[in-house]
N, CA, C and O atoms as a printed pandas DataFrame, in Angstrom:
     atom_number atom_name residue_name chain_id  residue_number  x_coord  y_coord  z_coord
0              1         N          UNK        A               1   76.350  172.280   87.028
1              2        CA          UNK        A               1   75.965  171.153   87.817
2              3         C          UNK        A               1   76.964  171.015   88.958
3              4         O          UNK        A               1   78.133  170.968   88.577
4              5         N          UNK        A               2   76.747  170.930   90.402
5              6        CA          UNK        A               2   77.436  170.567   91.438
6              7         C          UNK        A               2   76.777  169.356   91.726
7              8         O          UNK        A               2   75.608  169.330   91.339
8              9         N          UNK        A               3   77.100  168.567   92.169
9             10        CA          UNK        A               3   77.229  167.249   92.488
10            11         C          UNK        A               3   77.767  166.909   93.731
11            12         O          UNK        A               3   78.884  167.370   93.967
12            13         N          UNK        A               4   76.999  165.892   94.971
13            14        CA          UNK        A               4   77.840  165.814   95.446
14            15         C          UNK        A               4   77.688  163.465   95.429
15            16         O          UNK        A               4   76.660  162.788   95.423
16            17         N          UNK        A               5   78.831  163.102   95.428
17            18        CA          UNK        A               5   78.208  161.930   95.373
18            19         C          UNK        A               5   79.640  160.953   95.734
19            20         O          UNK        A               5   80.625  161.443   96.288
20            21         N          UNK        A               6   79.540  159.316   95.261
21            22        CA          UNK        A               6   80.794  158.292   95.593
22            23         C          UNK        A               6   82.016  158.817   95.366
23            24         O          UNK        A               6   82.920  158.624   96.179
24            25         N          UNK        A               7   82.252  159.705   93.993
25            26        CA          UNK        A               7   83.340  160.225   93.752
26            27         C          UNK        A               7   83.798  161.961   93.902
27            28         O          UNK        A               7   84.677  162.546   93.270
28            29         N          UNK        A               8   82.851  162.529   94.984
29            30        CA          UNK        A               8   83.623  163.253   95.575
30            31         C          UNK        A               8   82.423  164.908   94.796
31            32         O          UNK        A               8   81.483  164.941   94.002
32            33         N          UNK        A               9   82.991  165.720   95.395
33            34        CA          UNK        A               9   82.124  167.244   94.413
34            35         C          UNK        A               9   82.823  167.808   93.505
35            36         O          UNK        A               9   84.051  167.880   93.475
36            37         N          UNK        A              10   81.857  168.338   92.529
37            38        CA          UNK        A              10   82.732  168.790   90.636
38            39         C          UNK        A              10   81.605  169.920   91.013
39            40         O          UNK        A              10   80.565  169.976   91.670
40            41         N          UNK        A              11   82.517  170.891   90.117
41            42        CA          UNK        A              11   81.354  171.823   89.307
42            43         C          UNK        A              11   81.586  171.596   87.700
43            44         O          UNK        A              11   82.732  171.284   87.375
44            45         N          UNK        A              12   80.710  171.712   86.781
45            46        CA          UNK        A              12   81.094  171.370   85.743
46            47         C          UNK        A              12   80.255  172.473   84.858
47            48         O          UNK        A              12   79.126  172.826   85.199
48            49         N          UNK        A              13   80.716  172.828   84.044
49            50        CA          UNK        A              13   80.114  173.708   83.174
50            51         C          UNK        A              13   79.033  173.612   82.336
51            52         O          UNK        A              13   79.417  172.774   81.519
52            53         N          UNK        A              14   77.919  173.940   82.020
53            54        CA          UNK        A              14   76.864  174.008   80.837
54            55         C          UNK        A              14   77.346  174.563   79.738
55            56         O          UNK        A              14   78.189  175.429   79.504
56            57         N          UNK        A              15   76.589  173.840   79.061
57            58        CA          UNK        A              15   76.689  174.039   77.690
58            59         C          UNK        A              15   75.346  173.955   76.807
59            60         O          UNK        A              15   75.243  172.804   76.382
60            61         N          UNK        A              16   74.482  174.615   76.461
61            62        CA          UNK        A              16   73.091  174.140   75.704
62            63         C          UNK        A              16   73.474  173.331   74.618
63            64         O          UNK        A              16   74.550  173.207   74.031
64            65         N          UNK        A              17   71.925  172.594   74.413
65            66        CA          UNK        A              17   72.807  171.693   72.972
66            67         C          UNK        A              17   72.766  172.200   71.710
67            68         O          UNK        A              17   73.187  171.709   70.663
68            69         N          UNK        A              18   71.910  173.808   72.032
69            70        CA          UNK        A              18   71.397  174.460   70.562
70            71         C          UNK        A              18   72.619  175.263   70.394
71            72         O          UNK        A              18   73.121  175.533   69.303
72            73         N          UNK        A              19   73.084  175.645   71.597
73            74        CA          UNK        A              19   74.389  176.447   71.426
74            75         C          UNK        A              19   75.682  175.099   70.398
75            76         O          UNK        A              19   76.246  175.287   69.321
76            77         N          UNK        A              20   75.723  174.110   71.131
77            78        CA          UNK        A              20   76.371  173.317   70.442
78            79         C          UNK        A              20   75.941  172.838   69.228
79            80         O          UNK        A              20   76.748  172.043   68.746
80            81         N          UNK        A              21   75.154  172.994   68.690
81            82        CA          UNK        A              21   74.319  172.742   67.594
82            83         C          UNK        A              21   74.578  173.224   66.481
83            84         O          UNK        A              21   74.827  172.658   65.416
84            85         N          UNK        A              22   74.495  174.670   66.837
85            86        CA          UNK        A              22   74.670  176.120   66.102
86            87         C          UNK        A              22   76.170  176.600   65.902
87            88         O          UNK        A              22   76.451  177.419   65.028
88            89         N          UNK        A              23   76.982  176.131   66.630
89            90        CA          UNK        A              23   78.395  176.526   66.703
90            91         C          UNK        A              23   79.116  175.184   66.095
91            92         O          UNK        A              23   80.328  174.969   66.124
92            93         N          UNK        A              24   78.098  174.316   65.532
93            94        CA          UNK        A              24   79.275  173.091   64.936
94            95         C          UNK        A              24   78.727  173.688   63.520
95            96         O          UNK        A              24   79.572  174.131   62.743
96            97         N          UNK        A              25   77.637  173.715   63.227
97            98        CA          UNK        A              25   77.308  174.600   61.963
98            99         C          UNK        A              25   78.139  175.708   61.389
99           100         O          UNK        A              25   78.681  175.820   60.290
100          101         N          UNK        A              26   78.089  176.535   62.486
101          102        CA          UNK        A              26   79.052  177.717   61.995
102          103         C          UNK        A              26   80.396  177.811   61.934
103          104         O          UNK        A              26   80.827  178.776   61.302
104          105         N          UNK        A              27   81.336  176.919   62.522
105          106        CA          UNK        A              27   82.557  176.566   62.509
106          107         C          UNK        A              27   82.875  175.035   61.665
107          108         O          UNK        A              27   83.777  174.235   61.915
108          109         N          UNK        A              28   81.953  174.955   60.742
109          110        CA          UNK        A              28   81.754  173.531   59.699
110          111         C          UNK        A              28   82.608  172.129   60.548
111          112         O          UNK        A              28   83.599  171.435   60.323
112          113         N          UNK        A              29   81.519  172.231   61.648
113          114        CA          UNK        A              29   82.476  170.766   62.590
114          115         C          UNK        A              29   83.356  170.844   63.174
115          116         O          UNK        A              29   83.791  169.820   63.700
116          117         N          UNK        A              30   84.130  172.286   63.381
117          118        CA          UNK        A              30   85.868  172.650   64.194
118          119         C          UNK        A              30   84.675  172.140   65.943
119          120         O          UNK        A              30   84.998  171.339   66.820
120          121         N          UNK        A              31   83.466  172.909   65.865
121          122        CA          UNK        A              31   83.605  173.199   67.415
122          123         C          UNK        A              31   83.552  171.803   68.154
123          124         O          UNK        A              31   84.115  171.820   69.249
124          125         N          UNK        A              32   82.884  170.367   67.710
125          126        CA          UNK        A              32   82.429  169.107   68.121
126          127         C          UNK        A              32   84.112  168.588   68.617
127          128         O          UNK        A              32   84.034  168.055   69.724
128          129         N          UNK        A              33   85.026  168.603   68.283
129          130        CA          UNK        A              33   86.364  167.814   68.856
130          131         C          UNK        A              33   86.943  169.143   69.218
131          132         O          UNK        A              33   88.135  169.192   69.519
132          133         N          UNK        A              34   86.353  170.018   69.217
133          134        CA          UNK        A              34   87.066  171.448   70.205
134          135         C          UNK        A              34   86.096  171.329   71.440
135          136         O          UNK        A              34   86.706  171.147   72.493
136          137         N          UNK        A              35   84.917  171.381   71.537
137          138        CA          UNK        A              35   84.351  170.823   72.881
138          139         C          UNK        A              35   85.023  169.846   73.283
139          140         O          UNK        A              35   85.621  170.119   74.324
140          141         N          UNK        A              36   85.242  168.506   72.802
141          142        CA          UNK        A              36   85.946  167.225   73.675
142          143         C          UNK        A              36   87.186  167.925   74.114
143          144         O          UNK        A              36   87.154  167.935   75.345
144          145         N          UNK        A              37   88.305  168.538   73.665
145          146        CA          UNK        A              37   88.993  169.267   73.728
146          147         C          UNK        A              37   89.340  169.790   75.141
147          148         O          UNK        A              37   90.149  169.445   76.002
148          149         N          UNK        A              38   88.287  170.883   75.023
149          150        CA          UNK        A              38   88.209  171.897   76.206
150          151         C          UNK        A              38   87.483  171.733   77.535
151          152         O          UNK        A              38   87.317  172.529   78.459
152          153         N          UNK        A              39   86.962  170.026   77.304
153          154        CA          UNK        A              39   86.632  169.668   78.389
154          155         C          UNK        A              39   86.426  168.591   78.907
155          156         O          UNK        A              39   85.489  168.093   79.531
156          157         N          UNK        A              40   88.208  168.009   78.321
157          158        CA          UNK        A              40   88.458  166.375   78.307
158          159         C          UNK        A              40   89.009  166.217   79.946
159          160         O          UNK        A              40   88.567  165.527   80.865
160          161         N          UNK        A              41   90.224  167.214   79.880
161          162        CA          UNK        A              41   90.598  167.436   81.428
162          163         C          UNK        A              41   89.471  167.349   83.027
163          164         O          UNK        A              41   89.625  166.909   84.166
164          165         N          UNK        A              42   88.380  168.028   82.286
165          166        CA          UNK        A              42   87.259  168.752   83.625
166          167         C          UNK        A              42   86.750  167.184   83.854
167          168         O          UNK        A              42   86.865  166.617   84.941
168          169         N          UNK        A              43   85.989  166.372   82.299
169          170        CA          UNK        A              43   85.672  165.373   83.208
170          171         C          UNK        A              43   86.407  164.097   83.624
171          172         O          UNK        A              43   86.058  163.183   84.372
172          173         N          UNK        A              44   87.485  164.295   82.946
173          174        CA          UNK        A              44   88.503  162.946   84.245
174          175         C          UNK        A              44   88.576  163.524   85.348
175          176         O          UNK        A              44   88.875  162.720   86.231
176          177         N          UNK        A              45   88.403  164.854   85.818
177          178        CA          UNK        A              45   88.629  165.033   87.150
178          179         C          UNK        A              45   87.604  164.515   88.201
179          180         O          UNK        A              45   87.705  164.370   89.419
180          181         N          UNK        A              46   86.355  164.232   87.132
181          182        CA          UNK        A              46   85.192  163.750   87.631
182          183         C          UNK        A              46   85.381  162.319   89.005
183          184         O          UNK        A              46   84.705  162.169   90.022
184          185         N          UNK        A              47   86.651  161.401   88.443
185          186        CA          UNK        A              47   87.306  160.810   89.654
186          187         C          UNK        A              47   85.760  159.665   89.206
187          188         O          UNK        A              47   84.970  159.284   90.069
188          189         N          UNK        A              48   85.643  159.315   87.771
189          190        CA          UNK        A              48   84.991  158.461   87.423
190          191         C          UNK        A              48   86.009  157.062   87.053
191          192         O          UNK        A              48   87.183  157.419   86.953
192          193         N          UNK        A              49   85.856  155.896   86.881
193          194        CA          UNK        A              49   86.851  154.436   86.532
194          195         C          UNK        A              49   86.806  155.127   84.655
195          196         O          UNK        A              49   87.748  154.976   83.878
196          197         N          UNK        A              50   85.936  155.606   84.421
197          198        CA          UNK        A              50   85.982  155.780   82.752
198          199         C          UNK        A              50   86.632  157.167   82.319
199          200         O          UNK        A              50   86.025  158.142   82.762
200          201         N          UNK        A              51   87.661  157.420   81.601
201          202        CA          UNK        A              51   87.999  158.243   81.636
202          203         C          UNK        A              51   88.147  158.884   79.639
203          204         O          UNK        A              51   88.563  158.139   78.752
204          205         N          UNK        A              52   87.735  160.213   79.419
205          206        CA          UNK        A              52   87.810  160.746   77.966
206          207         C          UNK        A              52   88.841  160.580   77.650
207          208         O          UNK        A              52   89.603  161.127   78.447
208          209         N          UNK        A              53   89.452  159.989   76.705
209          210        CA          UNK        A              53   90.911  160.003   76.178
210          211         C          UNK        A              53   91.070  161.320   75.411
211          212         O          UNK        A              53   90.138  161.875   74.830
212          213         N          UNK        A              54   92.530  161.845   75.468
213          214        CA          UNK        A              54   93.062  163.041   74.739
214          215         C          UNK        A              54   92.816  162.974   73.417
215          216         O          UNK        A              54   92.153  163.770   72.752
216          217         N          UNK        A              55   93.379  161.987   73.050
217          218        CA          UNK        A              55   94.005  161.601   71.201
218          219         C          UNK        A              55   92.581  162.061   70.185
219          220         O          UNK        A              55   92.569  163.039   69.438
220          221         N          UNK        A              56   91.405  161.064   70.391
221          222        CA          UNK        A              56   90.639  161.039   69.383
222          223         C          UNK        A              56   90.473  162.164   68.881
223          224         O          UNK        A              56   90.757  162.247   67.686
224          225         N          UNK        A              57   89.943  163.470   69.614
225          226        CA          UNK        A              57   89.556  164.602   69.518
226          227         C          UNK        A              57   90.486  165.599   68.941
227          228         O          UNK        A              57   89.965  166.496   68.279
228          229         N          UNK        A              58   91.928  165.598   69.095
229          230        CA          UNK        A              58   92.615  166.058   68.478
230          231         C          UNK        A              58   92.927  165.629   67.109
231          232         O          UNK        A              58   93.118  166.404   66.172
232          233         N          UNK        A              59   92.968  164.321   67.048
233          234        CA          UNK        A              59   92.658  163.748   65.462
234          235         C          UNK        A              59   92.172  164.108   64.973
235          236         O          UNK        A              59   92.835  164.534   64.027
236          237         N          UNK        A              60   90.685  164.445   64.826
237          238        CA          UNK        A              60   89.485  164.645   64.187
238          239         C          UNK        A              60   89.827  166.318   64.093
239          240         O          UNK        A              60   89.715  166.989   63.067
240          241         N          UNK        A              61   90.170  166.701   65.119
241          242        CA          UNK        A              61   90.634  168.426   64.931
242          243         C          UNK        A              61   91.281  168.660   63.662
243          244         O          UNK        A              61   90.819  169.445   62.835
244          245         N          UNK        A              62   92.645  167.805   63.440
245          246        CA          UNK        A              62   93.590  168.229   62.814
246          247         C          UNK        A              62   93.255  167.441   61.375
247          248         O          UNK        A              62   93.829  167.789   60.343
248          249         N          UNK        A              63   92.117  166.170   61.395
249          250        CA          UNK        A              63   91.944  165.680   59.836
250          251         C          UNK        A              63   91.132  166.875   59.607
251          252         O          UNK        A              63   91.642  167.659   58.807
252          253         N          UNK        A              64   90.224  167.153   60.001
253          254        CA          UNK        A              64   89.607  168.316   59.799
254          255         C          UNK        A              64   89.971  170.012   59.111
255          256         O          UNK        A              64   89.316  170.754   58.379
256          257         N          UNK        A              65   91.085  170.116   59.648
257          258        CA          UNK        A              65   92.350  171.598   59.620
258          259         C          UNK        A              65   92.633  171.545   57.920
259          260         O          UNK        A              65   92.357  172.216   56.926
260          261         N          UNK        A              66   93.543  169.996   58.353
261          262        CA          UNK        A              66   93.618  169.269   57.149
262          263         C          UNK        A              66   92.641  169.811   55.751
263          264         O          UNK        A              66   92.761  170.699   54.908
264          265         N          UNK        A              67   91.756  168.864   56.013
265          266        CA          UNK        A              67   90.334  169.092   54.559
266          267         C          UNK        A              67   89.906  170.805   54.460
267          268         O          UNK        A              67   89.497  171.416   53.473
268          269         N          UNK        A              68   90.123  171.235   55.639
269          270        CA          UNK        A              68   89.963  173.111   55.127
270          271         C          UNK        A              68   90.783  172.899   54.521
271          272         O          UNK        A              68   90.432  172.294   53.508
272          273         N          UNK        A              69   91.799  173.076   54.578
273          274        CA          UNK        A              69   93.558  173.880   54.313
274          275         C          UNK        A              69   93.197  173.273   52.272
275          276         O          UNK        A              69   93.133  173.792   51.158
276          277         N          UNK        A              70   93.091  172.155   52.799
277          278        CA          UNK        A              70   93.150  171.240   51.116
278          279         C          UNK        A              70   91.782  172.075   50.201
279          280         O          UNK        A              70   92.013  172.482   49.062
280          281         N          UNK        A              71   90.292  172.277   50.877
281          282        CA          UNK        A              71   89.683  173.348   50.080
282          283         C          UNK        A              71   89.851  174.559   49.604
283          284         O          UNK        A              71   89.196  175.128   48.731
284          285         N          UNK        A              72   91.063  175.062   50.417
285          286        CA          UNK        A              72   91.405  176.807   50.146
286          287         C          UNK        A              72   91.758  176.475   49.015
287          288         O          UNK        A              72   91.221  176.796   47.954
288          289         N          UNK        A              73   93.131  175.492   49.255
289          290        CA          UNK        A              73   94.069  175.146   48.263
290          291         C          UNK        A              73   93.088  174.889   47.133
291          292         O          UNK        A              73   93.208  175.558   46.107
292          293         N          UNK        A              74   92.144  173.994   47.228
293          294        CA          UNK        A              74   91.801  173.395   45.768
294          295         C          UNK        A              74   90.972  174.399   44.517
295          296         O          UNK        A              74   90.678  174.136   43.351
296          297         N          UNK        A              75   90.784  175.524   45.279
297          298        CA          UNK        A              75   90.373  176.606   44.556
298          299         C          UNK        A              75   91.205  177.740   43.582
299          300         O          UNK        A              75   90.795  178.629   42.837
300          301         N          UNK        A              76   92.775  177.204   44.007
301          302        CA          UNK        A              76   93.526  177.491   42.695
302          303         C          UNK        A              76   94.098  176.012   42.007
303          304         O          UNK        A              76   95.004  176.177   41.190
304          305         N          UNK        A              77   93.859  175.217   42.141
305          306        CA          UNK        A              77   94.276  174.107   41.794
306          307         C          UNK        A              77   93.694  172.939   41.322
307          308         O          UNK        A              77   94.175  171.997   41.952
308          309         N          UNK        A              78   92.639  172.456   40.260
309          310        CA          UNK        A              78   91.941  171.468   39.672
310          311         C          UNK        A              78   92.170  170.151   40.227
311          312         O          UNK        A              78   91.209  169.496   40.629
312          313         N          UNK        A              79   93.715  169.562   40.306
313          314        CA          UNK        A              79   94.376  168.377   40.630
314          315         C          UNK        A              79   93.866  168.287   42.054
315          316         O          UNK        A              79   93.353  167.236   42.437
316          317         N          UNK        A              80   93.961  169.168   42.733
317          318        CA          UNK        A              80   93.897  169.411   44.241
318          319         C          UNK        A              80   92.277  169.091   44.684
319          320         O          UNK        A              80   91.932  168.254   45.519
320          321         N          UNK        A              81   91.449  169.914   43.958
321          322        CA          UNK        A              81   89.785  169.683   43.552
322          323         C          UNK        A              81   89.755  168.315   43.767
323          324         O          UNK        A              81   89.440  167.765   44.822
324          325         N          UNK        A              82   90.025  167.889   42.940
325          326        CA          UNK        A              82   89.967  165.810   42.904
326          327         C          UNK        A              82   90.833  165.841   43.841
327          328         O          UNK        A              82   90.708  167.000   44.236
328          329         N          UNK        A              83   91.397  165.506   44.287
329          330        CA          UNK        A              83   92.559  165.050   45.415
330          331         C          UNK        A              83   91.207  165.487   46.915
331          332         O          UNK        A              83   90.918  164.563   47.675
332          333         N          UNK        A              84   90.767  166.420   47.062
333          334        CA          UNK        A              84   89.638  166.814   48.140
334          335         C          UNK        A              84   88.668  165.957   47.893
335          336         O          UNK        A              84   88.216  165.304   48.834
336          337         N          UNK        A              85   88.230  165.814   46.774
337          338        CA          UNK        A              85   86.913  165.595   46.701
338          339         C          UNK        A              85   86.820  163.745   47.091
339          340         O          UNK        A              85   85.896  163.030   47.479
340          341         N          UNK        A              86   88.380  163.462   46.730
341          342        CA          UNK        A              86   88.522  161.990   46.572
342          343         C          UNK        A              86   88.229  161.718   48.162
343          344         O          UNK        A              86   87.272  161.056   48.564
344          345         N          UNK        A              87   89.270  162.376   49.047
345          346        CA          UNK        A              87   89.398  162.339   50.956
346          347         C          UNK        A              87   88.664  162.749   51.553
347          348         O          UNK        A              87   88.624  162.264   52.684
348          349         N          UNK        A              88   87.499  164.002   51.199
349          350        CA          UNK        A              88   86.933  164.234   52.245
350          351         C          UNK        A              88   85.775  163.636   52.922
351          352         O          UNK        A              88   85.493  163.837   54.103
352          353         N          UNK        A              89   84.948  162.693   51.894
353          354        CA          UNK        A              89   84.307  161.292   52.365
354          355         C          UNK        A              89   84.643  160.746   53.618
355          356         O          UNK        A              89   84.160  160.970   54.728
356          357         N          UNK        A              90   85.521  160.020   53.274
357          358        CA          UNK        A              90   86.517  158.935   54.588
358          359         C          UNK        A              90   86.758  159.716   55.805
359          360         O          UNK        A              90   86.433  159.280   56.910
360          361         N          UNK        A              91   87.283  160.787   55.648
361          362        CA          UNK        A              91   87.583  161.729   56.449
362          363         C          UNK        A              91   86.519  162.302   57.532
363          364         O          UNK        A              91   86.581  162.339   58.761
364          365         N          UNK        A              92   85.648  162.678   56.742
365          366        CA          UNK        A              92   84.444  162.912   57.428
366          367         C          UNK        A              92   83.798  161.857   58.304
367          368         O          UNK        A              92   83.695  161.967   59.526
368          369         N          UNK        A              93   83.324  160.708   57.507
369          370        CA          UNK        A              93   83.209  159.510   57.990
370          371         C          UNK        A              93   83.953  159.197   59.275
371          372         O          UNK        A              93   83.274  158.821   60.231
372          373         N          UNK        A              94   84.935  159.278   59.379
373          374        CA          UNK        A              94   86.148  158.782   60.448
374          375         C          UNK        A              94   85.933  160.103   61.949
375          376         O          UNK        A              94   86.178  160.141   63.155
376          377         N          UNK        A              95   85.277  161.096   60.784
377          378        CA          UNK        A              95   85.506  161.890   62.310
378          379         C          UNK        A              95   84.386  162.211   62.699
379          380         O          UNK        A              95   84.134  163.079   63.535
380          381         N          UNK        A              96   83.544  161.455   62.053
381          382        CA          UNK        A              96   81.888  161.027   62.887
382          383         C          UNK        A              96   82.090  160.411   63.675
383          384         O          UNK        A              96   81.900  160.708   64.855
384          385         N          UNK        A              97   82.610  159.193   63.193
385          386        CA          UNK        A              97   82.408  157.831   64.167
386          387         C          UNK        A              97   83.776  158.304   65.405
387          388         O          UNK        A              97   84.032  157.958   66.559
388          389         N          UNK        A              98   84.061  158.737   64.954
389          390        CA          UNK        A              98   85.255  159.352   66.427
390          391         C          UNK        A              98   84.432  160.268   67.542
391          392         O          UNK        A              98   84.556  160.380   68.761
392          393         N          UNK        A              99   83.525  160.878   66.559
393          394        CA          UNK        A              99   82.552  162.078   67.532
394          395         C          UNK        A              99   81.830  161.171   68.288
395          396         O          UNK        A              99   81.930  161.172   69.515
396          397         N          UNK        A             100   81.129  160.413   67.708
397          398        CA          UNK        A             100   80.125  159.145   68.298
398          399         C          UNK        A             100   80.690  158.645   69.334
399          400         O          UNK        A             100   80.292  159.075   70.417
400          401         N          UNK        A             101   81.335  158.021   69.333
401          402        CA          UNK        A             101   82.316  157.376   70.248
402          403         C          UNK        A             101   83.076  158.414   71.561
403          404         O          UNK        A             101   83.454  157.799   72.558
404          405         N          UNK        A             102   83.237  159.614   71.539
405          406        CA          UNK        A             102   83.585  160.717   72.277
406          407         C          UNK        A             102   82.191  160.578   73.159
407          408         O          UNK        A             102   82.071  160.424   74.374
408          409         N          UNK        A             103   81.031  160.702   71.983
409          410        CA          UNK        A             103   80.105  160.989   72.705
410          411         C          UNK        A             103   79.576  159.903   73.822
411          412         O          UNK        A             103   79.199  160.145   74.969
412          413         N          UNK        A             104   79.635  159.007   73.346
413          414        CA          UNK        A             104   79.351  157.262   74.515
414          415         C          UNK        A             104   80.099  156.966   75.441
415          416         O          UNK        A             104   79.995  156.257   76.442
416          417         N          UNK        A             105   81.183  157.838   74.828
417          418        CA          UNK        A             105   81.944  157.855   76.575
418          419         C          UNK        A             105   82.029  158.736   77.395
419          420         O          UNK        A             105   82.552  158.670   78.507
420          421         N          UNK        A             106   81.416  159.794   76.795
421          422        CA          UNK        A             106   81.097  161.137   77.869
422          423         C          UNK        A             106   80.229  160.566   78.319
423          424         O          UNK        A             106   80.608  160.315   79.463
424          425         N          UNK        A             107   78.511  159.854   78.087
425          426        CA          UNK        A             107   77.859  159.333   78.543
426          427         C          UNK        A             107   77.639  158.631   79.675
427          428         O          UNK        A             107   76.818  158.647   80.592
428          429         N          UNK        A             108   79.030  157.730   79.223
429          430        CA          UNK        A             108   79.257  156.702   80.062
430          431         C          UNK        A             108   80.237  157.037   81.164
431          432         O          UNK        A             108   80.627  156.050   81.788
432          433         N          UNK        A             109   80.742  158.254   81.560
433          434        CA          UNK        A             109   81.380  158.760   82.383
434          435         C          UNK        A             109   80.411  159.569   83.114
435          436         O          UNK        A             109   80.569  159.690   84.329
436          437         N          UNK        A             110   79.169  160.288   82.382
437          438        CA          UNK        A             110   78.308  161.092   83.287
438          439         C          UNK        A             110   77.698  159.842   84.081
439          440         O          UNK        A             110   77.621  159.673   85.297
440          441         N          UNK        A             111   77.404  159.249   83.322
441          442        CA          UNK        A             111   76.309  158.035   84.276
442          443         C          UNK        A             111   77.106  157.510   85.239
443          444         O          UNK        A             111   76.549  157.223   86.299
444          445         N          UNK        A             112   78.657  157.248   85.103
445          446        CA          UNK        A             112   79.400  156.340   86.188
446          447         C          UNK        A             112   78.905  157.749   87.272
447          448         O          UNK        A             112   78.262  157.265   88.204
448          449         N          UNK        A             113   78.970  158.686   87.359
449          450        CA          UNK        A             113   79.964  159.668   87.993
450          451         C          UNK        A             113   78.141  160.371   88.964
451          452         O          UNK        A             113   78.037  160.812   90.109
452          453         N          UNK        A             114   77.030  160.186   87.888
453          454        CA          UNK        A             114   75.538  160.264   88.672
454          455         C          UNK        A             114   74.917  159.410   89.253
455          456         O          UNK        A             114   73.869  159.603   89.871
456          457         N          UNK        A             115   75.600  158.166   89.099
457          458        CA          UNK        A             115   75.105  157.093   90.094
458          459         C          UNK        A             115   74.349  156.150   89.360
459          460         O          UNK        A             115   73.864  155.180   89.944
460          461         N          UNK        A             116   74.118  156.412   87.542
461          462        CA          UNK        A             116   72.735  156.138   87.090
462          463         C          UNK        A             116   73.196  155.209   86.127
463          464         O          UNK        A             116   74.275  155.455   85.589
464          465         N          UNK        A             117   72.444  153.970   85.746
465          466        CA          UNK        A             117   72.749  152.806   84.818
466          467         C          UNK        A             117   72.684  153.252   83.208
467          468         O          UNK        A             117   72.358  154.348   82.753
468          469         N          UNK        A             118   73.063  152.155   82.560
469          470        CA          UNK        A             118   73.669  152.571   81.455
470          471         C          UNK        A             118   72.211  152.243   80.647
471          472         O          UNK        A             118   72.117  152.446   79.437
């Protein structure tokens, strides 16, 4: 997408959503806060008032790293089994509603940045 508009010209990259679809599947959720990630920088440059914050996305990265690391583990370890099974609920949970929220403000940064109401 080139753009030209109030806040100036971007090129910004595509992404399909089946590609994103298919690659949160196959990377069990790494790729959804690795997209915000890799393209938190591109749209603040957008030179929109709303801007993607860094933090959330890396959170959700690393609770995530986290709940792998604890499944490898819990496969020599019973205690560990329960100890996963107890966190990865909440965990998950938390890094939905973090995705959600990534996502309403990408939204809400494309729309500032296309001219178009919310």
């Amino acid at each position: 997408m080139n753009r030209s508009n109030k806040y100036g010209n971007s090129k910004f990259e595509k992404t399909s959503v089946f590609f994103t679809v298919m690659m949160s599947f196959i990377t069990l959720g790494f790729y959804v806060p690795y997209w915000f990630m890799t393209r938190q920088k591109q749209l603040n440059q957008l030179g929109t008032p709303t801007k993607l914050p860094t933090l959330p996305a890396k959170i959700v990265f690393g609770l995530y790293l986290f709940t792998t690391l604890l499944l490898v583990i819990s496969t020599m370890d019973e205690s560990i089994e329960t100890l996963y099974n107890l966190i990865d609920p909440p965990i998950t949970l938390v890094g939905s509603l973090i995705g959600i929220y990534l996502a309403l403000q990408t939204r809400k940064l494309l729309n500032e940045y296309l001219g178009e109401k919310d």
